[in-house]
FIROLUM-383150 format. One record per residue (C-alpha): x, y, z; residue number from 0; residue in one letter. Coordinates in steps of 0.2 Angstrom, whole numbers, plus 5000, padded with zeros to 4 digits. Example, Ala and Ser with C-alpha at 12.3 -4.5 7.8 and 13.67 -1.06 7.14 Angstrom:
<pt <5062 4978 5039> 0 'a'>
<pt <5068 4995 5036> 1 's'>
END
This chain:
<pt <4969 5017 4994> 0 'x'>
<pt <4972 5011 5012> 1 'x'>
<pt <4978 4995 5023> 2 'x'>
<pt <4974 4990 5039> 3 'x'>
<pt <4989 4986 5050> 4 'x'>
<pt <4991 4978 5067> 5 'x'>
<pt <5005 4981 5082> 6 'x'>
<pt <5009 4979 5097> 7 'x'>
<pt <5014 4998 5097> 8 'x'>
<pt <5003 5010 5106> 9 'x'>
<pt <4991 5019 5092> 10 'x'>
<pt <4996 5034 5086> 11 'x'>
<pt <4985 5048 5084> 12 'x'>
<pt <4981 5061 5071> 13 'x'>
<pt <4981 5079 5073> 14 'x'>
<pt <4960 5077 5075> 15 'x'>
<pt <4959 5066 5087> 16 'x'>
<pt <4953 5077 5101> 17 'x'>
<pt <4941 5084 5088> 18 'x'>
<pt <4934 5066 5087> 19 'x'>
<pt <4933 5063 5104> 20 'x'>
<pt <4922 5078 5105> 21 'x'>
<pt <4911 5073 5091> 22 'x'>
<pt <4906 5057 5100> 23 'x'>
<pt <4917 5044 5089> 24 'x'>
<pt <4918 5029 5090> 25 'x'>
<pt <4938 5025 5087> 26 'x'>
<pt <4946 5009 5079> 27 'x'>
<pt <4965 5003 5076> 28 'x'>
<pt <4968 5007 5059> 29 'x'>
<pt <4983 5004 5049> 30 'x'>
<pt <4992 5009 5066> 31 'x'>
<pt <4983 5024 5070> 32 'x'>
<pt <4968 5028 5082> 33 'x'>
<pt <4954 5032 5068> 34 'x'>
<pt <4934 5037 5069> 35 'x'>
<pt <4926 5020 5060> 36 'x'>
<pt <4908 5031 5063> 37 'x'>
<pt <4901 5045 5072> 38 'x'>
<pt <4884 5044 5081> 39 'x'>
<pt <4872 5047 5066> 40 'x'>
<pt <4880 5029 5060> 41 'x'>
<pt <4891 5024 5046> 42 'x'>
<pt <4871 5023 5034> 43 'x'>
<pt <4868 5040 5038> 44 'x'>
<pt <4887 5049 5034> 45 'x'>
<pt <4885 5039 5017> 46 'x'>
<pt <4872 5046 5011> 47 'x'>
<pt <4877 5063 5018> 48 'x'>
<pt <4891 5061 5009> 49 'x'>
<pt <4880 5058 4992> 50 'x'>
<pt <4870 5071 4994> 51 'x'>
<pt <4878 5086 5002> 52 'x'>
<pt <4896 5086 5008> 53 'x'>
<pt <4904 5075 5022> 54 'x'>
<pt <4923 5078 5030> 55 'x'>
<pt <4935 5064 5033> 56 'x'>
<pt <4951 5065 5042> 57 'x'>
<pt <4963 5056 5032> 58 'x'>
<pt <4979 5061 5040> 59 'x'>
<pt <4984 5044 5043> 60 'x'>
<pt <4990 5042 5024> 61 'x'>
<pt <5006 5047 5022> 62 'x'>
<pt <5012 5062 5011> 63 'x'>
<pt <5030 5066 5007> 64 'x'>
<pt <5040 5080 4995> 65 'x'>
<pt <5050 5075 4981> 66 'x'>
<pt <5061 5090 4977> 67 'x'>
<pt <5075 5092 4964> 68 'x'>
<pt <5078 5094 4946> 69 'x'>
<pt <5076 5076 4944> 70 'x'>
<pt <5064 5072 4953> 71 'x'>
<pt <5050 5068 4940> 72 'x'>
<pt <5064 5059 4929> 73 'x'>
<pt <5068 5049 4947> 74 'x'>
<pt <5050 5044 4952> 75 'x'>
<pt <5045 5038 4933> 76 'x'>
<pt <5059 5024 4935> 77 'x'>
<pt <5048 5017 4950> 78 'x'>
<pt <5031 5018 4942> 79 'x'>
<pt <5022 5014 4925> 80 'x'>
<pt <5014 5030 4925> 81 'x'>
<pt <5019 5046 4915> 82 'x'>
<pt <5026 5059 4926> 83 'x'>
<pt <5037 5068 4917> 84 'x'>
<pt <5025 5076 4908> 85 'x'>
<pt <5012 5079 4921> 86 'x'>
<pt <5009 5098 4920> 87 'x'>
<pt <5011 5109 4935> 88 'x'>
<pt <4996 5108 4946> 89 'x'>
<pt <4989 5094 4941> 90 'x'>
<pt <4989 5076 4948> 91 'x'>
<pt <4991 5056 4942> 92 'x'>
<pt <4986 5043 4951> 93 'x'>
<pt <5001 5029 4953> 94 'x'>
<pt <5009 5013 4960> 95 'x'>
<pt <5025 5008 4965> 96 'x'>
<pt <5026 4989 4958> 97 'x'>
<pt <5039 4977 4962> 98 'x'>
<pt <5053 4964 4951> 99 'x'>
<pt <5036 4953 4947> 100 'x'>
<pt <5023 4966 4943> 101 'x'>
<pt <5015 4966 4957> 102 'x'>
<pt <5008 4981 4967> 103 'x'>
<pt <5020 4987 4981> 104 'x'>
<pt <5006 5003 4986> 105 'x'>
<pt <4996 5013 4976> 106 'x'>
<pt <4998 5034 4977> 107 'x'>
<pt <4992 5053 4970> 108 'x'>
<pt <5008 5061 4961> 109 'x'>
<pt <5005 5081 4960> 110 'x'>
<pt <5017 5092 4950> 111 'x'>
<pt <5020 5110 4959> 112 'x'>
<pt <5030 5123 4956> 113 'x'>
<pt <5043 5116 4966> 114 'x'>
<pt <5042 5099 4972> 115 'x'>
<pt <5030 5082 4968> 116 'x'>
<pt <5017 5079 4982> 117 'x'>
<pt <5013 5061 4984> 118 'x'>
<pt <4999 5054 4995> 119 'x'>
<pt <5004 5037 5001> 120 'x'>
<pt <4992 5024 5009> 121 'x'>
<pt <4995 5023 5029> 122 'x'>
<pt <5000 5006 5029> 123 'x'>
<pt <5012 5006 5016> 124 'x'>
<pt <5021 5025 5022> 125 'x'>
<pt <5037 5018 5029> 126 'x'>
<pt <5042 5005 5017> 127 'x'>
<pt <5035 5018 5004> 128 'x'>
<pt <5046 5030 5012> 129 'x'>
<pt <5062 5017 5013> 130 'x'>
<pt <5060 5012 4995> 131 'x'>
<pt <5061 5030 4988> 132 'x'>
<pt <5076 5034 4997> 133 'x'>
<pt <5084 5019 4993> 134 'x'>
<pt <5081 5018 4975> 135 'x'>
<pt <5082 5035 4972> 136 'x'>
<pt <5088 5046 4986> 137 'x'>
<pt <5103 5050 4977> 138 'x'>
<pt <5092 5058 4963> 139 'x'>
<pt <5082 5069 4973> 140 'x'>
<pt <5079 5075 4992> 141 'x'>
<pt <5064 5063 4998> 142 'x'>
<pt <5054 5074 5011> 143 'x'>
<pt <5042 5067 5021> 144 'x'>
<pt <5028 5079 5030> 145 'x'>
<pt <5024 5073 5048> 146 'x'>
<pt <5019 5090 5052> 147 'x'>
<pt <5003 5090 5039> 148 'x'>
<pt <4987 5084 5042> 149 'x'>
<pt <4976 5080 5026> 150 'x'>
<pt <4957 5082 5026> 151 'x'>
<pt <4944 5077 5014> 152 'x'>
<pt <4928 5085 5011> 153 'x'>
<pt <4917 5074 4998> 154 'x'>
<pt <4900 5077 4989> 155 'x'>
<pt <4889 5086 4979> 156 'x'>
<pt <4892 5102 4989> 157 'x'>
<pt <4910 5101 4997> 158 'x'>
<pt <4911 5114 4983> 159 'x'>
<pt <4897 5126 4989> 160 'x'>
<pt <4904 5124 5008> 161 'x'>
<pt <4924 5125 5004> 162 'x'>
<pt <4923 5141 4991> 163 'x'>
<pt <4911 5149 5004> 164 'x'>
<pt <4930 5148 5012> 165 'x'>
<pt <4940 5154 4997> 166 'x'>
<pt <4930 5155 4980> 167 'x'>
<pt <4945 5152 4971> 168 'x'>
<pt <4943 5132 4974> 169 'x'>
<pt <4930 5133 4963> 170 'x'>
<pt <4941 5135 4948> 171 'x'>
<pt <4947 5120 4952> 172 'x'>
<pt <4944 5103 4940> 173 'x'>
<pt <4946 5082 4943> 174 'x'>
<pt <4965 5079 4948> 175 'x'>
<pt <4970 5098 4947> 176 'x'>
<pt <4977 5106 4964> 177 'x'>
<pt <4983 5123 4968> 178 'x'>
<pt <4989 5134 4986> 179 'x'>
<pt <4974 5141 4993> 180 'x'>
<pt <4971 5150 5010> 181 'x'>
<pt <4958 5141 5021> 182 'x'>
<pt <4955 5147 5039> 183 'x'>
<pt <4971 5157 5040> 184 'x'>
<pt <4984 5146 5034> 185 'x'>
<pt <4991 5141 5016> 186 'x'>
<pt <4984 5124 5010> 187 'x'>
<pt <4987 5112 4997> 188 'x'>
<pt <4970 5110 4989> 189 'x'>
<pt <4968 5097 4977> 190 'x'>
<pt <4950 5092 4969> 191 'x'>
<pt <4949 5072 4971> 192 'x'>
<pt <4944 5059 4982> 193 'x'>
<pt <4940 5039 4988> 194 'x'>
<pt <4920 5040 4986> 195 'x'>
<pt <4916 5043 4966> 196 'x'>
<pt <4910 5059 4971> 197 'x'>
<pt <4917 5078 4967> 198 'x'>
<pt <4925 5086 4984> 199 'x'>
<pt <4941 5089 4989> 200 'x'>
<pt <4959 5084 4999> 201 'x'>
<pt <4966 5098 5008> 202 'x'>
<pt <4984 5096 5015> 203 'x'>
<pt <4984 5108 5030> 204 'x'>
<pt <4997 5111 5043> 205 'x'>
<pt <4994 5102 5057> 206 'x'>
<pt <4995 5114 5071> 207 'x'>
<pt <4979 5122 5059> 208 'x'>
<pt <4970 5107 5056> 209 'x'>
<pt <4959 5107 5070> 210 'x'>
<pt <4954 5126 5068> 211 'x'>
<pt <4951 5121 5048> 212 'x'>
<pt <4939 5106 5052> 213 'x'>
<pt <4926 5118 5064> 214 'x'>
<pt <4927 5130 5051> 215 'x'>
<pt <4922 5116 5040> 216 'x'>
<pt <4910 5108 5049> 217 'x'>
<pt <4901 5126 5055> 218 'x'>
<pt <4896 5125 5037> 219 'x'>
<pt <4877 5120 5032> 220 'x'>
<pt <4883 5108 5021> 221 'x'>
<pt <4896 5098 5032> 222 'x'>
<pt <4895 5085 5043> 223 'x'>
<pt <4909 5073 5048> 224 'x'>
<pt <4910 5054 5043> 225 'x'>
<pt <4921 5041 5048> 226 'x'>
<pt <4930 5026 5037> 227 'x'>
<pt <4915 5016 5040> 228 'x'>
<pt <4905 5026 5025> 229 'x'>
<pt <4922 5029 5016> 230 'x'>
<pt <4923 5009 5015> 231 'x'>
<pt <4905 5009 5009> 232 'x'>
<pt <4906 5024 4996> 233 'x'>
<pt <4923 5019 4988> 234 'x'>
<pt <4917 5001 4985> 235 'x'>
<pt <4902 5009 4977> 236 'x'>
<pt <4912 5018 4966> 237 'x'>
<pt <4923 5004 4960> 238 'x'>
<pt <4940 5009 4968> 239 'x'>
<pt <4951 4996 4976> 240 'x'>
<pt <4959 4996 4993> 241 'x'>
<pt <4977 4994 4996> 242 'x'>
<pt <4979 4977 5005> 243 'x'>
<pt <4963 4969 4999> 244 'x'>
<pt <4958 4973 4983> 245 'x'>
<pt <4977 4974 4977> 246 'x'>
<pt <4993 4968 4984> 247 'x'>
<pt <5010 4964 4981> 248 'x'>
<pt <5003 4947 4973> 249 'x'>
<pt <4991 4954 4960> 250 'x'>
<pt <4998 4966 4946> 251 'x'>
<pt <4988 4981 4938> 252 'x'>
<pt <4982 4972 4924> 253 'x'>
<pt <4975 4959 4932> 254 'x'>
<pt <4968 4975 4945> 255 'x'>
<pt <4961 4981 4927> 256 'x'>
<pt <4970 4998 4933> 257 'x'>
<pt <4978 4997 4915> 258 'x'>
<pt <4968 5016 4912> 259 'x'>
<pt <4982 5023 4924> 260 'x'>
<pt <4997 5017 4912> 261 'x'>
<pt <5000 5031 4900> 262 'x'>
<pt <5001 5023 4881> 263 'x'>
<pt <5019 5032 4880> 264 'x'>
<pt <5024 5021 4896> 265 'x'>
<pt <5018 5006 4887> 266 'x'>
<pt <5026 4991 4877> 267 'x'>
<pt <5029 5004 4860> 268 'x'>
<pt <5029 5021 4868> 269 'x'>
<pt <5042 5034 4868> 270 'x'>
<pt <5046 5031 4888> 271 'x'>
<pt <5038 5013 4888> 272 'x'>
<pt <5046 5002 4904> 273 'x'>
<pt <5062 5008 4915> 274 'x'>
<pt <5054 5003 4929> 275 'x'>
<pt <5051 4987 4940> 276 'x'>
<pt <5043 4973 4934> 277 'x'>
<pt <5041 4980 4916> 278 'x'>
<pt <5045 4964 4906> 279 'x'>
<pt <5029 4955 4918> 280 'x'>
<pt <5017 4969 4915> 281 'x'>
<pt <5022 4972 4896> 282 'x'>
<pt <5018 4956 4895> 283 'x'>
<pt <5001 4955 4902> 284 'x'>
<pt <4997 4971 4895> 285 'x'>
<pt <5000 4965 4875> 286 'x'>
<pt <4994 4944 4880> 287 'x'>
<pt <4981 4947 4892> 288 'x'>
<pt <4980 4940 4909> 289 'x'>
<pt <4972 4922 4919> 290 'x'>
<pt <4965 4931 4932> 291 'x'>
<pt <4956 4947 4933> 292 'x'>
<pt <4945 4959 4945> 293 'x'>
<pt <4927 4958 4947> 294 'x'>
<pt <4912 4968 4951> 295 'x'>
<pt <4898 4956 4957> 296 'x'>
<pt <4881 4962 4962> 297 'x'>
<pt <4870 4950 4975> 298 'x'>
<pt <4856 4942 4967> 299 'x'>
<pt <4850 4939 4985> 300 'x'>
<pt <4850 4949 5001> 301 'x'>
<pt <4864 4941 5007> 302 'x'>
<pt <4879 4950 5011> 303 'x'>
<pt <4894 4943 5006> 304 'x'>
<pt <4912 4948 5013> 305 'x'>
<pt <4930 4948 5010> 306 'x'>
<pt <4937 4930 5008> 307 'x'>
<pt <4923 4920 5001> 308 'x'>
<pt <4926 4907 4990> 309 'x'>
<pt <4917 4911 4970> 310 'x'>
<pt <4912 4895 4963> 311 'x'>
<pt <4905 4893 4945> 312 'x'>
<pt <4887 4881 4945> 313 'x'>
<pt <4896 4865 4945> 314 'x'>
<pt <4904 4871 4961> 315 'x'>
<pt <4923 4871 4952> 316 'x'>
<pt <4932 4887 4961> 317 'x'>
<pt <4935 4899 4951> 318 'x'>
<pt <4939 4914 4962> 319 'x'>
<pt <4938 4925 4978> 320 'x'>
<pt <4928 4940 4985> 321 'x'>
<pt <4942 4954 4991> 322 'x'>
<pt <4930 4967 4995> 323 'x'>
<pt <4909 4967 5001> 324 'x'>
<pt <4895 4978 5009> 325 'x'>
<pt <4877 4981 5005> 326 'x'>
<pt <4878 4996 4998> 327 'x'>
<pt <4867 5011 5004> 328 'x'>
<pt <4863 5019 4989> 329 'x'>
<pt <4862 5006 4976> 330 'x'>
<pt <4852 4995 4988> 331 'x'>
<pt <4861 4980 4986> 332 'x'>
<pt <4874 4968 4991> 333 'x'>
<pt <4889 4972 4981> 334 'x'>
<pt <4908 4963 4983> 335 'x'>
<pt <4923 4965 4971> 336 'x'>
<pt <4936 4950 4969> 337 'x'>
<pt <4948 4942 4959> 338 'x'>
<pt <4942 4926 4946> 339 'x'>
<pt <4948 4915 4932> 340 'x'>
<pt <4947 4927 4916> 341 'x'>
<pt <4934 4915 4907> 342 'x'>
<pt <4922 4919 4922> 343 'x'>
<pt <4925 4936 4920> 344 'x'>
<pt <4912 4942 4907> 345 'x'>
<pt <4898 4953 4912> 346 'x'>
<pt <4883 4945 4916> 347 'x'>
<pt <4890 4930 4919> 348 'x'>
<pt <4883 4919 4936> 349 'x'>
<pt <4892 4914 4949> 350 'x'>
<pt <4892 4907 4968> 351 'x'>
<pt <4898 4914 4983> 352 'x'>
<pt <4902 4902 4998> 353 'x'>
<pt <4894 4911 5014> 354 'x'>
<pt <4893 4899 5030> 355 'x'>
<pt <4890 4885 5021> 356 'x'>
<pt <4877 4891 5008> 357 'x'>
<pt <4880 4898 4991> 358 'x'>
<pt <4874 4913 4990> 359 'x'>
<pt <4869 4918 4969> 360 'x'>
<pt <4877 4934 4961> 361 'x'>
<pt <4881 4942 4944> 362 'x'>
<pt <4895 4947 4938> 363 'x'>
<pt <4893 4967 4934> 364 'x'>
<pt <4902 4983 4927> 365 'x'>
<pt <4909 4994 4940> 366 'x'>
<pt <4908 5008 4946> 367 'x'>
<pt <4890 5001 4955> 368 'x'>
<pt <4886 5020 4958> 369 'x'>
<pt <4890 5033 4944> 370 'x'>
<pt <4906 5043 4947> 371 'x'>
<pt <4900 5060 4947> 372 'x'>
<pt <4919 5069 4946> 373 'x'>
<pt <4920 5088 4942> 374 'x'>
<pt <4930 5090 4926> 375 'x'>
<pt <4924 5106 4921> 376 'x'>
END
């Protein structure tokens, strides 16, 4: 869900960032911010920590912001395709603002509380996110951003075993359900999701408590920390897309394949379908189909292809581009996802990618490349 962003601004820091400093990290500008891209066990080695027992990401950089009011649900759902007027309380949605022509403006976690939505924002995207809700529908509802919270998430196969050793009641908790919890002597927002196809949780904590949360975390056998090296690498495994690669304000959501996340009563023919921007582009992709579509591809050699090579077909026609790539550590393989001409788009189907000169074979493959292993109860 993230973006890189570049300035000329000194980088900002999140609330851990004396945390990582002590942890040996090895910092990068990202999306504005001073971020751990690894620690010293290496970006391999807090992947597959993070597939088999629990690793712990600071992910404070992404934005979160308060929507309170009456309206607020009735507000937000003029903005996005998704359903939020009947999301139930404690439970969440992902979502994305989209512009006049379809196309993806960010993409964001909705959660319904007792009082308020809670949306997590991608870093990047946070200020304009931030400007266009105010603008479009400040006088709706009170738009309230939360600078003074840190978010934390703690991935794998035993983030539940470490966090309910914390506060069991987490444990009660299912895929895109949330709730209050007290973790390390403060109130949390707890919400059981992630970026990296495995169970875990994100944890919004007050800032002033985050570092005191992420040792109390850490202490635990199951926990060590990881950087957004190995959350690159896991969240490409698992098939999600990143803001500002994967999508952007030129492709649309049906051409992302992210058509799952459009509720049928949001749809051309539902109760509630459209009322929000871009609808007439996206209705009509959604009931004529599309020319371009997202890919998984899987390497048929070792070579690794990256973001921005051209995909070719076998007569060497173009036919596409690679917007994501990595070997990926636990299906062994060089993997990449990108955007090509629908009639290439079939699975199994052969392709080329353009690497220094060579073409380098791959195959066109259902994604997620490593099973999603979400905890739904």
């Amino acid at each position: 869900m993230s973006a890189d962003a570049t300035s000329s601004s000194p980088l900002l820091q999140t609330p851990l960032h004396e945390l990582h400093l002590e942890l040996g990290a090895r910092m990068v500008p990202f999306a504005g911010y001073a971020m751990p891209v690894q620690y010293p066990a290496g970006i391999i080695t807090e992947h597959r920590q993070c597939r088999a027992s629990a690793a712990l990401f600071d992910v404070s950089h992404m934005g979160q912001l308060r929507l309170v009011g009456p309206d607020a649900a009735a507000a937000l759902e003029s903005l996005v395709p998704q359903d939020v007027l009947d999301l139930p309380v404690g439970k969440q949605r992902y979502a994305f603002f989209t512009n006049a022509a379809g196309g993806l403006l960010d993409d964001l976690m909705i959660t319904r509380r007792a009082d308020d939505l809670l949306l997590v924002v991608n870093a990047g995207c946070k200020d304009a996110d931030t400007r266009h809700l105010v603008t479009e529908i400040g006088h709706r509802c009170q738009i309230v951003p939360m600078p003074d919270h840190a978010l934390l998430a703690l991935q794998g196969p035993k983030a539940v075993d470490a966090l309910a050793r914390i506060n069991g009641g987490v444990a009660a908790l299912t895929f895109m359900s949330g709730g209050h919890f007290a973790l390390a002597g403060t109130d949390c927002f707890v919400t059981r999701s992630g970026y990296t196809g495995e169970d875990g949780f994100e944890i919004s904590v007050p800032a002033t408590h985050a570092i005191a949360l992420a040792r109390t975390l850490l202490a635990q056998p199951e926990v060590e920390a990881a950087g957004l090296g190995a959350r690159d690498t896991l969240r490409l495994e698992a098939g999600l897309c990143l803001y500002g690669h994967d999508i952007d304000t030129a492709t649309t959501p049906v051409e992302a394949g992210l058509t799952w996340a459009i509720q049928k009563v949001r749809r051309p023919g539902g109760a509630r379908a459209g009322g929000y921007p871009g609808q007439d582009a996206l209705g009509a992709q959604l009931t004529q189909g599309v020319a371009t579509r997202r890919i998984g591809l899987t390497g048929l050699e070792r070579t690794p292809v990256r973001e921005g090579a051209p995909l070719v077909d076998g007569h060497g026609h173009p036919v596409g581009r690679v917007t994501s790539g990595t070997v990926g550590p636990t299906v062994g393989q060089p993997i990449a996802m990108g955007y090509v001409a629908a009639n290439h788009a079939g699975i199994g189907s052969e392709l080329f990618a353009e690497v220094r000169g060579k073409r380098v074979p791959m195959r066109v493959t259902a994604m997620p490349f490593a099973p999603h292993r979400y905890f739904r109860g």
